[in-house]
C-alpha positions in Angstrom: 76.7 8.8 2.0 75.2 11.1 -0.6 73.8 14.7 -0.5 71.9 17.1 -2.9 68.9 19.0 -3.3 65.7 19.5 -4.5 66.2 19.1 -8.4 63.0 18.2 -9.6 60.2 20.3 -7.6 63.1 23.0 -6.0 60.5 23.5 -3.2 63.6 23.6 -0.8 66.9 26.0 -1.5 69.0 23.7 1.1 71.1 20.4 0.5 69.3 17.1 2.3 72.0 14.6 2.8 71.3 10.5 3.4 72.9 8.8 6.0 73.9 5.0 6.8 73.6 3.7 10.3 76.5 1.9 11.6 74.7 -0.1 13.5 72.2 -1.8 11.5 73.2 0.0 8.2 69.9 1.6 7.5 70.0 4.1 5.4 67.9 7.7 5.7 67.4 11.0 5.3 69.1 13.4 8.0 68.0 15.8 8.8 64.4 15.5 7.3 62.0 18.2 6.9 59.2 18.2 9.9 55.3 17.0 9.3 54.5 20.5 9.3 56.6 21.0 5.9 54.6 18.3 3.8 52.5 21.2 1.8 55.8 22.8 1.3 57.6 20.1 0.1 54.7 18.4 -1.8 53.6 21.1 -4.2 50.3 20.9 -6.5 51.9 20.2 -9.1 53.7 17.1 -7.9 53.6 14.2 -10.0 51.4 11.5 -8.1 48.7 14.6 -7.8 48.8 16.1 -11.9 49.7 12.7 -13.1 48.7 12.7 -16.8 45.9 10.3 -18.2 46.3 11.0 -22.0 49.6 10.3 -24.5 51.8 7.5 -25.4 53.7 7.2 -21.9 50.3 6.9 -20.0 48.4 4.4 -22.3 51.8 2.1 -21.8 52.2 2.6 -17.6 48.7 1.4 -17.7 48.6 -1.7 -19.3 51.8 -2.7 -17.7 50.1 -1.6 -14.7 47.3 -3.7 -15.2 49.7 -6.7 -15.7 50.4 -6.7 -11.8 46.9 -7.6 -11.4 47.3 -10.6 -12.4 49.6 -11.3 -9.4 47.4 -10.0 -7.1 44.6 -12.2 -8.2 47.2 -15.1 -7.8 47.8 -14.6 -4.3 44.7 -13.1 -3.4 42.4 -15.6 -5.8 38.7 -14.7 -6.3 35.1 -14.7 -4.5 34.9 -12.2 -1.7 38.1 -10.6 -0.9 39.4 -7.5 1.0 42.3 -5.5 -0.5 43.7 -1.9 0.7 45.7 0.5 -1.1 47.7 2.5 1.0 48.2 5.8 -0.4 45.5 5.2 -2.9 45.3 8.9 -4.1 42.4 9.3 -6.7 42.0 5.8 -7.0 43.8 5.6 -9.9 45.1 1.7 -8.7 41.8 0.5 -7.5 40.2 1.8 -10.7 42.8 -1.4 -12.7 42.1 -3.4 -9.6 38.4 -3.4 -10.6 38.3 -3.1 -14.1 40.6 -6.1 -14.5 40.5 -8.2 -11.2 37.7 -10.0 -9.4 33.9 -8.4 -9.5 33.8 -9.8 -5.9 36.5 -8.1 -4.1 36.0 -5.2 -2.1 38.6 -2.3 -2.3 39.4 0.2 -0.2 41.8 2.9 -0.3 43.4 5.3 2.4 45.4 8.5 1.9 46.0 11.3 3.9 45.4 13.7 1.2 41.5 14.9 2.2 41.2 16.0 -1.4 42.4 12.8 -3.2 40.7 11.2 -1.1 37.3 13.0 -1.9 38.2 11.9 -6.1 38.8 8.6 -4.5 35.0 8.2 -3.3 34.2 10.1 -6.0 34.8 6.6 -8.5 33.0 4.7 -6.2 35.4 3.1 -3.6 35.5 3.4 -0.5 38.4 5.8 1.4 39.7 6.8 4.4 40.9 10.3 4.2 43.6 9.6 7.3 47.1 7.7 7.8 47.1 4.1 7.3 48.2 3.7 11.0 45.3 5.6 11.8 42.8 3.6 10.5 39.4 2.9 12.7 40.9 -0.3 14.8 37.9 -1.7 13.0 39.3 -2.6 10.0 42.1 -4.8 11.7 42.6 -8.3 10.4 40.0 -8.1 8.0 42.3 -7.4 4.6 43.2 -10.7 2.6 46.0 -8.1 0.6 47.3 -5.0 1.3 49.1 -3.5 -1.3 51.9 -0.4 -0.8 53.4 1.1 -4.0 56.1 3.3 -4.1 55.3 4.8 -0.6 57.0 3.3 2.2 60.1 5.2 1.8 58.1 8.3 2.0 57.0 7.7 5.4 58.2 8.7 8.9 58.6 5.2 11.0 58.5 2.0 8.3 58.8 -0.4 10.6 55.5 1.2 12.3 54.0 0.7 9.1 55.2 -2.5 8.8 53.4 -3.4 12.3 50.1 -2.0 11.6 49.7 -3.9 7.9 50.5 -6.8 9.8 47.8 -5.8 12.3 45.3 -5.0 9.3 45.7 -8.7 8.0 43.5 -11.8 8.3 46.0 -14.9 9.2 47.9 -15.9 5.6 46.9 -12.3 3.9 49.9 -10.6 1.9 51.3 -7.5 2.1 52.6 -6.1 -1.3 55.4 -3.2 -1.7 57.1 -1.4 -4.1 59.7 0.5 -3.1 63.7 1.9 -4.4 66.6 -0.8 -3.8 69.7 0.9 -3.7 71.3 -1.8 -6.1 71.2 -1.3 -9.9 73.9 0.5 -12.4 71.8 3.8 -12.0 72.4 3.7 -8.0 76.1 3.2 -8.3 76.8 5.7 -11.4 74.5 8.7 -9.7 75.1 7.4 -5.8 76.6 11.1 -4.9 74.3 12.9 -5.8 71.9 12.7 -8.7 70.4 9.4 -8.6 66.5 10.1 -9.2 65.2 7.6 -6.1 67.0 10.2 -3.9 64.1 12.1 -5.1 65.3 14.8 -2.1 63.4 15.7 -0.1 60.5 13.7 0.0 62.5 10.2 0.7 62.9 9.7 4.6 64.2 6.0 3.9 66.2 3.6 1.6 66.6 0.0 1.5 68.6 -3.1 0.0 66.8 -6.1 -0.5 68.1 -7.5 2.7 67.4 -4.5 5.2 63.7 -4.7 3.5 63.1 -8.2 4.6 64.9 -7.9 7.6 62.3 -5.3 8.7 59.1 -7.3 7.6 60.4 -10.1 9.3 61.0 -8.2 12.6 57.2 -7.0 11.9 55.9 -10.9 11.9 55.7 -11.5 8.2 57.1 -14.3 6.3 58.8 -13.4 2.9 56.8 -15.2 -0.2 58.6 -13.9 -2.9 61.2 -11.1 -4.2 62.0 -9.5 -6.9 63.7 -7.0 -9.0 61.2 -4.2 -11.5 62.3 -2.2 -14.1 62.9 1.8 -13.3 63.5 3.7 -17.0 62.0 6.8 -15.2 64.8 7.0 -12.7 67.2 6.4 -15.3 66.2 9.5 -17.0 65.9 11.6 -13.6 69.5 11.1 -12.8 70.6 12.2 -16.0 68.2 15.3 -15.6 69.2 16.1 -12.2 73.1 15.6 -13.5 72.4 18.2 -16.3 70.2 20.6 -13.5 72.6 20.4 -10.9 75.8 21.2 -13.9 73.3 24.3 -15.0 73.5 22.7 -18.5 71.2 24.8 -21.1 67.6 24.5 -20.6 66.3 22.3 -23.9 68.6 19.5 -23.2 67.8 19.8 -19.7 63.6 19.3 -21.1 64.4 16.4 -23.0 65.7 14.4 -20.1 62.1 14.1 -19.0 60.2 10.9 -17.7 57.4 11.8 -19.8 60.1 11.1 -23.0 59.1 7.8 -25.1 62.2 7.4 -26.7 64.5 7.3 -23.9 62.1 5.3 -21.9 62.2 3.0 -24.0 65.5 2.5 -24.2 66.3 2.5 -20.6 63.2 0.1 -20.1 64.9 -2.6 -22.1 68.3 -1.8 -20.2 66.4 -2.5 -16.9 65.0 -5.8 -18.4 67.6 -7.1 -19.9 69.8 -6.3 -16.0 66.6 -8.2 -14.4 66.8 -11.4 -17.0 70.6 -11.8 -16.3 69.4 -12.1 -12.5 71.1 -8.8 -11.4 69.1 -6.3 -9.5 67.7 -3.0 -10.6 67.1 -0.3 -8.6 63.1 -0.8 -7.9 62.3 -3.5 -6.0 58.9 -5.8 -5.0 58.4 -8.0 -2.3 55.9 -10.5 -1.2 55.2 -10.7 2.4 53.0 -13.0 4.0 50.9 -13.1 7.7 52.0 -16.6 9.1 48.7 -18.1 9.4 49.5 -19.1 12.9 49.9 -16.5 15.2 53.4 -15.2 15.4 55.0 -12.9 17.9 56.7 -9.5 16.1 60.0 -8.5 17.2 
């Protein structure tokens, strides 16, 4: 289906190729680097760890940021409430969930980065320095949200995700993720190759809309809502991956860079102008409620 390699971090000198099942037409990486390699293939300067706090890009990703909160408090609502963060990092997401949510709710992050983790605790919230499926057993049912950003196609076993959050919830809690569609004019003009939500080799799984739901409802949940989210960044990945992989001269390769405000901007209003026609974009959220009567998962 597509193959490349490592274009943005080149931690890895081979080509990682995604594959589609014929079966149920999932879509993953194969072969994918072992547990062993995530140091490797995750290096210290990878952009979730050395994000940047100060300039014109990071002032705008947080206030737009901060605009999912009020989604959150719409399903979640005020008073008391329990809301994880799965693969909270240094707490950067719980810092905007408490700063512009409910004073009441009580956050909690978990990441399996001991370090982050540590920076985590250090802001004052409490984290569990393990995988989510790994959490003390507990913590199950107790969560009236738990929220996953960006990160379920980094893991080994989704659907064993999927299980466990649905495990984690009280009866009618939500579940909240984030993740790459492969839909979007990005996906189809860089599907060979370059598209930046490849992001090789640190995706181990793609999905459509339809595959997404398909495996949250096989988990239990019911889906609340869907819908599509701007990407500019990938936009701009592709392209620099394109000119990387083409061994185009190094200053245009540089100003193909996420951290660019000018083309950011531009693809941004691309992206939202796709998402107000009702067309999809290549990110993708989704709503997924606990039935709050008990349910038997697939």
């Amino acid at each position: 289906m597509a193959s490349g390699g490592d274009f943005e971090y080149g931690t890895a000198a081979n080509r990682f190729q995604f594959v589609r099942c014929r079966e149920c037409g999932h879509v993953y990486l194969n072969p994918r680097p072992s547990s062993d390699d995530l140091g490797v293939i995750y290096p210290p300067n990878y952009y979730t760890f050395s994000e940047e706090s100060a300039g014109l890009v990071a002032r705008v990703r947080r206030v737009w940021e901060a605009g999912k909160v009020r989604l959150y408090r719409d399903l979640v609502g005020g008073g008391p409430r329990r809301i994880l963060d799965v693969g909270c990092a240094d707490g950067r997401l719980l810092a905007l969930l408490r700063e512009h949510g409910d004073p009441a709710w009580h956050l909690v992050g978990v990441d399996f980065d001991a370090e982050a983790v540590a920076r985590c605790r250090a802001r004052g919230f409490e984290a569990h320095a393990c995988r989510v499926e790994d959490l003390p057993e507990e913590q199950g049912g107790g969560f009236d949200c738990v929220v996953m950003l960006q990160l379920i196609e980094h893991v080994e076993d989704p659907a064993k995700i999927a299980r466990k959050v649905h495990a984690l919830l009280r009866p009618g809690g939500h579940f909240i993720v984030e993740t790459p569609n492969l839909a979007g004019l990005d996906h189809r003009l860089f599907r060979r190759s370059w598209w930046g939500h490849y992001h090789f080799p640190r995706h181990w799984h793609l999905f459509t809309r339809e595959s997404l739901h398909a495996m949250l409802e096989r988990a239990g949940f019911e889906i609340v809502r869907s819908e599509p989210l701007i990407s500019p960044a990938t936009w701009v990945i592709s392209l620099q991956n394109a000119l990387k992989d083409r061994r185009a001269p190094a200053p245009l390769v540089r100003f193909f860079t996420y951290r660019n405000p000018a083309l950011l901007s531009l693809f941004v209003a691309l992206d939202w102008a796709t998402a107000r026609l009702g067309f999809r974009t290549s990110n993708q959220r989704v709503v997924a409620r606990r039935p709050a009567q008990a349910r038997a998962a697939a």
